[in-house]
C-alpha positions as a LaTeX table, in Angstrom:
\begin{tabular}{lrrr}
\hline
Residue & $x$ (\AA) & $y$ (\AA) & $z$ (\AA) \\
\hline
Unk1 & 117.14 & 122.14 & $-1.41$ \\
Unk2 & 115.21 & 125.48 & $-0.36$ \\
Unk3 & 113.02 & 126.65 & $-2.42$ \\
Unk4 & 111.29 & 129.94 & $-2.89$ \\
Unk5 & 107.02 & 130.17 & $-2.80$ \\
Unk6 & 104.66 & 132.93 & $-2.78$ \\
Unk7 & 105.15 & 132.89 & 1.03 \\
Unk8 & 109.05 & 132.99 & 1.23 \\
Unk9 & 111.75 & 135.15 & $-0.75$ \\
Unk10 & 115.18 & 134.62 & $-1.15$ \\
Unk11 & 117.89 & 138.00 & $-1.01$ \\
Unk12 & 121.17 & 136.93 & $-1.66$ \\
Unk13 & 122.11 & 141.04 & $-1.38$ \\
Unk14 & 120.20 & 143.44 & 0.05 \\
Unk15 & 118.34 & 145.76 & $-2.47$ \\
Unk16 & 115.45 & 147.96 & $-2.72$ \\
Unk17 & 113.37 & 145.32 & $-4.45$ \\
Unk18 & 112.77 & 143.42 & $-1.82$ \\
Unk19 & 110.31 & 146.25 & $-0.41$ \\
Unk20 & 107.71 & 145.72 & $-3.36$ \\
Unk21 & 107.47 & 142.14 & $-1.59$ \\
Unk22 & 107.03 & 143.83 & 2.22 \\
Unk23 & 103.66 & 145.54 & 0.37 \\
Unk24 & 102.32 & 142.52 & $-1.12$ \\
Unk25 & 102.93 & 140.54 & 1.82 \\
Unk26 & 101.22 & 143.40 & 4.22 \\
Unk27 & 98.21 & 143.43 & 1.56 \\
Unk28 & 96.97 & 139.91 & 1.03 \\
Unk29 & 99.50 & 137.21 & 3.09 \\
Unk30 & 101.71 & 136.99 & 5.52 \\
Unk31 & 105.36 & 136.03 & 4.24 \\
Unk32 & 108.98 & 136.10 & 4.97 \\
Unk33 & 111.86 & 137.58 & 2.93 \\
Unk34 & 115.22 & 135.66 & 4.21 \\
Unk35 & 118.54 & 137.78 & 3.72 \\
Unk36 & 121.28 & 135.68 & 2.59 \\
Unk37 & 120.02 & 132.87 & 0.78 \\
Unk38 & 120.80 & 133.17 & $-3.47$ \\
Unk39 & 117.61 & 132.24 & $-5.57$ \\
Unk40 & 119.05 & 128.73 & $-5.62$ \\
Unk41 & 118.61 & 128.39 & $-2.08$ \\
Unk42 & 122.12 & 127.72 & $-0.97$ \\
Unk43 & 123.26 & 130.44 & 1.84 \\
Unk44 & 125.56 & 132.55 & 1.13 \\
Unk45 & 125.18 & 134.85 & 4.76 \\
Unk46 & 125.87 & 138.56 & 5.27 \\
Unk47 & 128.26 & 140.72 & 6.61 \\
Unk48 & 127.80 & 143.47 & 9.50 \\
Unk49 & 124.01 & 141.85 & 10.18 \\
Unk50 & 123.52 & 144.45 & 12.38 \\
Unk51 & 124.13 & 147.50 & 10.69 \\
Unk52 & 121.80 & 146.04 & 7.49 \\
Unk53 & 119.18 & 145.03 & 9.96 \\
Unk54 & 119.03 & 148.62 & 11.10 \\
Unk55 & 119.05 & 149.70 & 7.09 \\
Unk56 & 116.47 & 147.46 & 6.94 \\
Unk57 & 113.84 & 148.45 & 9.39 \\
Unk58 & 114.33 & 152.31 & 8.31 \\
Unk59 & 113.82 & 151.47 & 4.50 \\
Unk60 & 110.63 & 150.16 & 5.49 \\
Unk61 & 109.39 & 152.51 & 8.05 \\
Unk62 & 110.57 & 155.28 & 5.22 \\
Unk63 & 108.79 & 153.40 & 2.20 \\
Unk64 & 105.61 & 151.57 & 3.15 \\
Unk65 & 102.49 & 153.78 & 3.58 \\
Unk66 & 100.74 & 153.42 & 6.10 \\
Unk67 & 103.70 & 151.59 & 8.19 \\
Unk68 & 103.12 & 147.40 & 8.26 \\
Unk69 & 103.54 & 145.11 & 11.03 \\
Unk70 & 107.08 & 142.93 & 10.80 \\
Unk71 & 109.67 & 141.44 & 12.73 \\
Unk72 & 113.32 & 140.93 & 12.10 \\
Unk73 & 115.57 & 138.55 & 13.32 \\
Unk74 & 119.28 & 137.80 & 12.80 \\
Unk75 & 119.65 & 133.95 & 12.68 \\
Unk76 & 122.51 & 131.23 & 11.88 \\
Unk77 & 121.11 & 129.42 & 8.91 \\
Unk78 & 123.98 & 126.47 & 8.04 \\
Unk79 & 126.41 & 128.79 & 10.81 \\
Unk80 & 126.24 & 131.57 & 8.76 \\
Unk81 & 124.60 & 134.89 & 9.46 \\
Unk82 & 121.44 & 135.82 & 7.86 \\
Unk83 & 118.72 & 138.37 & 8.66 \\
Unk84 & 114.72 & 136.84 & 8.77 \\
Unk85 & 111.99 & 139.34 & 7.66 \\
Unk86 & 108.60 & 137.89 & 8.77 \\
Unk87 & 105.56 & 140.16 & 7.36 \\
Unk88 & 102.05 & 140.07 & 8.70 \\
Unk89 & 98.92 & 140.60 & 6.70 \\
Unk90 & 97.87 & 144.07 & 7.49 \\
Unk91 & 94.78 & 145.43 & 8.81 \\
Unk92 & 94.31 & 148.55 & 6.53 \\
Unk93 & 95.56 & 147.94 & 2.73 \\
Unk94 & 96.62 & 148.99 & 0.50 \\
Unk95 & 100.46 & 149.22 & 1.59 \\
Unk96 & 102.34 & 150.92 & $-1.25$ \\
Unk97 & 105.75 & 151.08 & $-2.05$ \\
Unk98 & 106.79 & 154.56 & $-3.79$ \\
Unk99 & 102.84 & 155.21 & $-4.74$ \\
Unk100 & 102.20 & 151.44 & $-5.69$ \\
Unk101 & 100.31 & 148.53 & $-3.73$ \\
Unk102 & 101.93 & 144.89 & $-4.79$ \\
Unk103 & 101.13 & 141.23 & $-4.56$ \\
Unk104 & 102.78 & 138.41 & $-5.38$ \\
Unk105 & 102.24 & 136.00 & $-7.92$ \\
Unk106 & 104.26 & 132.67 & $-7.48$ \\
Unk107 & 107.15 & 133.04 & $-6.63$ \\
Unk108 & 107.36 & 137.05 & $-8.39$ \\
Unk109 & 106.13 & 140.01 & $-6.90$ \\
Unk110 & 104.08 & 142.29 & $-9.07$ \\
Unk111 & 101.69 & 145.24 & $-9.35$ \\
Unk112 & 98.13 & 144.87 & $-8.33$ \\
Unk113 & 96.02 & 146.18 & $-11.47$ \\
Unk114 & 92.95 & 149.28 & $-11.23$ \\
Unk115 & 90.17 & 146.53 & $-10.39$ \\
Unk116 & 92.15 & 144.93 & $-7.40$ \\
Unk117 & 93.69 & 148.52 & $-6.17$ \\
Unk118 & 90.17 & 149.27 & $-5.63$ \\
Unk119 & 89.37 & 146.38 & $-3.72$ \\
Unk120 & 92.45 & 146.86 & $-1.50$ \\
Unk121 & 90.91 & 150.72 & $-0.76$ \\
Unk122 & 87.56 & 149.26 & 0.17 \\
Unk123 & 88.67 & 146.29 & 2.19 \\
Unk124 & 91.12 & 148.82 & 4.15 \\
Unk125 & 87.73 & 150.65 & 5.03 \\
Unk126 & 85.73 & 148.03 & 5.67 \\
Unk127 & 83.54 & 148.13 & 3.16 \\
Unk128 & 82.21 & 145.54 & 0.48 \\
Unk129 & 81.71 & 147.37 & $-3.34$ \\
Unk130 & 77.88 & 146.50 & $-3.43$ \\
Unk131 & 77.96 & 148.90 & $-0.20$ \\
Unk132 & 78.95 & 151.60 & $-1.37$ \\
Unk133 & 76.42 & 154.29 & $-1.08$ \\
Unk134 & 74.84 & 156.04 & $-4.53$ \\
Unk135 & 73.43 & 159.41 & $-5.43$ \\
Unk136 & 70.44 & 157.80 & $-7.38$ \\
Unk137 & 67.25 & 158.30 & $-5.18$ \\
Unk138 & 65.00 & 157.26 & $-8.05$ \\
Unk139 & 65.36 & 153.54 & $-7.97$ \\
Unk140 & 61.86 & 151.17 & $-8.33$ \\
Unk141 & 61.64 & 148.02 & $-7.20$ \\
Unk142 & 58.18 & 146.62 & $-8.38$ \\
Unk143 & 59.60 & 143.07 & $-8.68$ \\
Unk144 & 61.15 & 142.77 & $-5.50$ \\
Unk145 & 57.92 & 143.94 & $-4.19$ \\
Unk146 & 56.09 & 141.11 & $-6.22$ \\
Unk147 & 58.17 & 138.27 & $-5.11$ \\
Unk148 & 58.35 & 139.44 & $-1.72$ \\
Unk149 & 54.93 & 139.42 & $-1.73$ \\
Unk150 & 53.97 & 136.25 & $-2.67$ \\
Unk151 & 56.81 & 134.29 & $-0.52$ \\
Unk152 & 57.20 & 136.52 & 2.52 \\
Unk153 & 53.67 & 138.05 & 2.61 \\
Unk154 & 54.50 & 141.63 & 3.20 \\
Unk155 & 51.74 & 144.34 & 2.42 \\
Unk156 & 54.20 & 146.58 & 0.25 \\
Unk157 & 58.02 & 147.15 & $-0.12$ \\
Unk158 & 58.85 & 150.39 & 2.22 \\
Unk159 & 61.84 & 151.57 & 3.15 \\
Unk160 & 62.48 & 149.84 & 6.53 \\
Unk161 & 62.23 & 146.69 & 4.51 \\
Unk162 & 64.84 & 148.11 & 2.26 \\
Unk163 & 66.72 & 149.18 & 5.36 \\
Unk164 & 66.64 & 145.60 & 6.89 \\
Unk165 & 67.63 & 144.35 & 3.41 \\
Unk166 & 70.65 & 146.34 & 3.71 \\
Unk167 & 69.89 & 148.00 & 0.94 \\
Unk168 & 69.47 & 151.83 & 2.45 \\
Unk169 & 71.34 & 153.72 & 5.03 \\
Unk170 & 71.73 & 157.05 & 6.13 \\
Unk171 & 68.91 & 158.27 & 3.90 \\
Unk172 & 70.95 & 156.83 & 0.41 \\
Unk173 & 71.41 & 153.45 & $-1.89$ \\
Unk174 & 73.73 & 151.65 & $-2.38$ \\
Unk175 & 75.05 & 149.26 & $-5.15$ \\
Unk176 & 73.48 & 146.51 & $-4.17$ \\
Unk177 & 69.97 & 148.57 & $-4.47$ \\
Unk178 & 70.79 & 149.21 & $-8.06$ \\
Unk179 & 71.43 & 145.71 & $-8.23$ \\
Unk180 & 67.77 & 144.90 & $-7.07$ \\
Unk181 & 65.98 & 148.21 & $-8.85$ \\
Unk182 & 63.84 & 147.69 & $-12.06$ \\
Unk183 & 65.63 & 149.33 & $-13.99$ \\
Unk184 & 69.71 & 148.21 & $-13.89$ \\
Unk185 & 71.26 & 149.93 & $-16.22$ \\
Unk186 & 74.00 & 151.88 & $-14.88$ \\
Unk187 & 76.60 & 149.98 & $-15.78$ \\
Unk188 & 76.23 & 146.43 & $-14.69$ \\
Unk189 & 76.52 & 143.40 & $-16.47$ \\
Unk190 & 74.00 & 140.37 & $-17.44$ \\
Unk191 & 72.98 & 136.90 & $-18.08$ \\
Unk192 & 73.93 & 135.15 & $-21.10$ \\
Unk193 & 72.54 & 132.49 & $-22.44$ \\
Unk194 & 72.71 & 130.21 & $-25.08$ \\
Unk195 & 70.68 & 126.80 & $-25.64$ \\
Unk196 & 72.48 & 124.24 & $-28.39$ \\
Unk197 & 71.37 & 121.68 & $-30.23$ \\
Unk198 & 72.85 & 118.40 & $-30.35$ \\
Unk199 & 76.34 & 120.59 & $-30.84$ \\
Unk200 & 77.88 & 123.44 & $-30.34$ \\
Unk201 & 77.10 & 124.62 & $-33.97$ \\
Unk202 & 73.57 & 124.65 & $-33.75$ \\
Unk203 & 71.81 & 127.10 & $-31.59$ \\
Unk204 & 68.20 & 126.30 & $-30.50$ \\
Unk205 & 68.16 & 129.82 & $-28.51$ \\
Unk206 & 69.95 & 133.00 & $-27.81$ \\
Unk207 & 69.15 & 135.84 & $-25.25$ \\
Unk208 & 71.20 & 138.54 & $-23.07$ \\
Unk209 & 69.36 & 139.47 & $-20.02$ \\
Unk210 & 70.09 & 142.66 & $-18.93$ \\
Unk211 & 69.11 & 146.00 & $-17.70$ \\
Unk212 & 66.37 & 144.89 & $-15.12$ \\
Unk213 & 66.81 & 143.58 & $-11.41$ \\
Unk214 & 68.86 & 141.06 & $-11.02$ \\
Unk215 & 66.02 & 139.04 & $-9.42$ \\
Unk216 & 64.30 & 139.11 & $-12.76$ \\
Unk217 & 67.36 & 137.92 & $-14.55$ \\
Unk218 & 67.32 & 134.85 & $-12.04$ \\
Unk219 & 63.73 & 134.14 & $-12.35$ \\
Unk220 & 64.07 & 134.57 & $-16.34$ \\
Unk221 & 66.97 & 131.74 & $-16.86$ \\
Unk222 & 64.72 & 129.72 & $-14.40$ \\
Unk223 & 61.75 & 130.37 & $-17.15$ \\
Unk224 & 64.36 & 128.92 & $-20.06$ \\
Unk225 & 65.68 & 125.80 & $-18.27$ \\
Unk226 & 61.84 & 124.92 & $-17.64$ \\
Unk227 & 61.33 & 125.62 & $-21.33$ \\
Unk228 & 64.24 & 123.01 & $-22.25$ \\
Unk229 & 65.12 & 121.18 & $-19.74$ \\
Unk230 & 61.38 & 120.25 & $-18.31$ \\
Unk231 & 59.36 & 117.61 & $-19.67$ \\
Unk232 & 55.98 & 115.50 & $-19.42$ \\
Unk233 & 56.05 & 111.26 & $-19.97$ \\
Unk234 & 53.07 & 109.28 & $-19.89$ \\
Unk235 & 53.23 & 106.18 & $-17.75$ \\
Unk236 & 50.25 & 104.20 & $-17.74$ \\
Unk237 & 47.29 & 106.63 & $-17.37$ \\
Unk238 & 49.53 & 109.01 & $-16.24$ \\
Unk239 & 51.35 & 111.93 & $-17.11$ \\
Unk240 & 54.32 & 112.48 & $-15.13$ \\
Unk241 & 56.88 & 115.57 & $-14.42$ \\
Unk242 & 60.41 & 114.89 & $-15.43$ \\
Unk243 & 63.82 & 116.75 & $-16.18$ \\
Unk244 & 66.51 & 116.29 & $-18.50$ \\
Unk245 & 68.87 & 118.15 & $-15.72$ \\
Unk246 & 68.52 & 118.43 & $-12.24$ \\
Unk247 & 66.30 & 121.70 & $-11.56$ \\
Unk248 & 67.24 & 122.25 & $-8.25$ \\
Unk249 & 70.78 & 121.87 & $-9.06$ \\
Unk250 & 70.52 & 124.61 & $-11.80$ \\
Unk251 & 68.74 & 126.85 & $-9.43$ \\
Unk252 & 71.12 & 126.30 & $-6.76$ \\
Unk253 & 74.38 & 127.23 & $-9.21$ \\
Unk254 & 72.61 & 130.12 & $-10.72$ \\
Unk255 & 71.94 & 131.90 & $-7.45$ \\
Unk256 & 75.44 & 131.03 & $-6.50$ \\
Unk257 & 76.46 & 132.68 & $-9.48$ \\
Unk258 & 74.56 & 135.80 & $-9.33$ \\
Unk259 & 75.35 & 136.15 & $-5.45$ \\
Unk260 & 78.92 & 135.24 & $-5.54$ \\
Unk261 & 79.89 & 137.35 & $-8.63$ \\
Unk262 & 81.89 & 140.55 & $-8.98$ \\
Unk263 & 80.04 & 143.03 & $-9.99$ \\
Unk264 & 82.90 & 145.71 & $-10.49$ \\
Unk265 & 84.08 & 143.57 & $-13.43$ \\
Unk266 & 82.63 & 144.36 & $-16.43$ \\
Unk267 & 81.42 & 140.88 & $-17.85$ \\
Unk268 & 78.32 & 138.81 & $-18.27$ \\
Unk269 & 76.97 & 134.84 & $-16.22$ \\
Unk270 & 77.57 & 132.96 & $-19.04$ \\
Unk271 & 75.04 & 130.09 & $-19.25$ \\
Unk272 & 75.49 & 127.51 & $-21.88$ \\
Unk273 & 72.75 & 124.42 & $-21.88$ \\
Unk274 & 73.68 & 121.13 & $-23.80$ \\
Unk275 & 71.41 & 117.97 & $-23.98$ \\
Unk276 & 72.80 & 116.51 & $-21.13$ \\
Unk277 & 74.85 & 119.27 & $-18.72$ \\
Unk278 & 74.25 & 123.05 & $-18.00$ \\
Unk279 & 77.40 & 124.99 & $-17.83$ \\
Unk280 & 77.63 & 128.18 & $-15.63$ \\
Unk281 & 80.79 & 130.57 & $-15.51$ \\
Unk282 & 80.29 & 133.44 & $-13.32$ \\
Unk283 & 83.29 & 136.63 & $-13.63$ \\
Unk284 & 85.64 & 136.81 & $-10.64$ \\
Unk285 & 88.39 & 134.82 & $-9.70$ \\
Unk286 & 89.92 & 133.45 & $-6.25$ \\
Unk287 & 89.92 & 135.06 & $-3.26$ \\
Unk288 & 92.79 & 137.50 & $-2.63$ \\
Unk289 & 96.05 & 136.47 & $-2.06$ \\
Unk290 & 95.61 & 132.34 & $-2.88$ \\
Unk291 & 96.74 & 130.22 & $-5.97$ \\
Unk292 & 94.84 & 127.77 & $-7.71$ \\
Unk293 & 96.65 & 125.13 & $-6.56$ \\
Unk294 & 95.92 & 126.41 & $-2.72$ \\
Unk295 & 92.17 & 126.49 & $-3.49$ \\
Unk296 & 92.60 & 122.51 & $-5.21$ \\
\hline
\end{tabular}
């Protein structure tokens, strides 16, 4: 039996609707929309294939801004005439149908919400969000300066280091500068974290870390995992370094978190530390255009 996916679409008729798919198709995957095939998969096949093929192509050069790349084919599925419509992934999303940009979800086809329309503008320009240049040109960055200092040795912070940190071009910030400044606190979000007791309804310690470079935040949940986590035994004469969890572990999950974040949704690292396990949940969610099950 032939089933539909989030890469295929059945059209028993031909009908507008289909063209929300051709958009989500040319803005995240490729995918093909089969004419002639009811939602139970059996094929039913079309009449005068060539005049709807022709239909076809002009609907979507007339409705799909700016024009995406596609082929159609007429081919005998079970001797009957259908039409294939094979969609590529396009180069410069969003596509929109009537003033809207789509995507599917399953086996549906839906609108893409403010956050991801965005996304689809800045990956059709080439451009990540923490790129995006700023009018702010009063940024500080006396912590960056102090760690660089001490691990890479410069003499101070100028602005061709900034420049080969990516973090100013053509004379401006960007996002990611804010990120790094002193003092964040245009609109980003924080570190939470919480450290329980032996459960979740006692709470040894509370803090939101916010409003300072994100390289301080990092360096400041470092500080409480050493305060909780780290501990001295005495064997024999002497006293030896231990750790209820993994340092290096932590460290490694909460730079992942901080680097791989999005920081154009409004929401906090969420760090909760138990006895025995540190759990990190950084906002975003999977990469454009795949399932969970794709990612599994």
């Amino acid at each position: 039996m032939r089933k539909e996916s989030k890469e295929i679409e059945f059209k028993e008729k031909i009908s507008k609707s289909y063209l929300k798919t051709v958009s989500a198709y040319s803005n995240y995957k490729n995918g093909k929309i089969i004419f002639g095939i009811n939602d139970e998969g059996k094929v039913i096949g079309l009449e005068k294939v060539m005049e709807n093929k022709l239909n076809i192509e002009n609907a979507i050069n007339d409705s799909i801004k700016p024009k995406p790349e596609y082929t159609l084919d007429i081919e005998k599925i079970e001797g009957k005439s259908c039409i294939v419509l094979n969609v590529k992934k396009g180069d410069f999303p969003p596509y929109y149908y009537n003033g809207r940009a789509y995507k599917r979800n399953d086996t549906s086809t839906i609108e893409v919400d403010t956050v991801e329309l965005n996304r689809l503008i800045l990956q059709g320009n080439n451009l990540d969000y923490e790129a995006l240049e700023i009018e702010n040109e009063k940024l500080e960055f006396k912590f960056l300066e102090k760690k660089m200092k001490e691990v890479v040795g410069i003499k101070e912070l100028n602005l061709d280091i900034l420049k080969t940190l990516n973090l100013y071009e053509n004379k401006k910030f960007n996002i990611a500068a804010e990120l790094f400044a002193d003092n964040n606190n245009r609109k980003f979000s924080g570190i939470d974290i919480v450290v329980l007791g032996e459960n979740i309804n006692k709470i040894l310690f509370r803090e939101n870390i916010e409003r300072k470079s994100i390289l301080e935040q990092y360096f400041e949940a470092i500080s409480t995992f050493e305060r909780y986590y780290e501990y001295e035994e005495i064997v024999g004469a002497e006293r030896i370094k231990k750790e209820k969890v993994s340092k290096e572990a932590f460290r490694e999950s909460l730079a992942n978190a901080i680097v791989h974040r999005l920081w154009d949704i409004s929401a906090n690292i969420k760090i909760v530390m138990s006895n025995d396990k540190i759990e990190i949940i950084s906002p975003g969610n999977l990469p454009s255009g795949m399932s969970e099950d794709e990612y599994m």
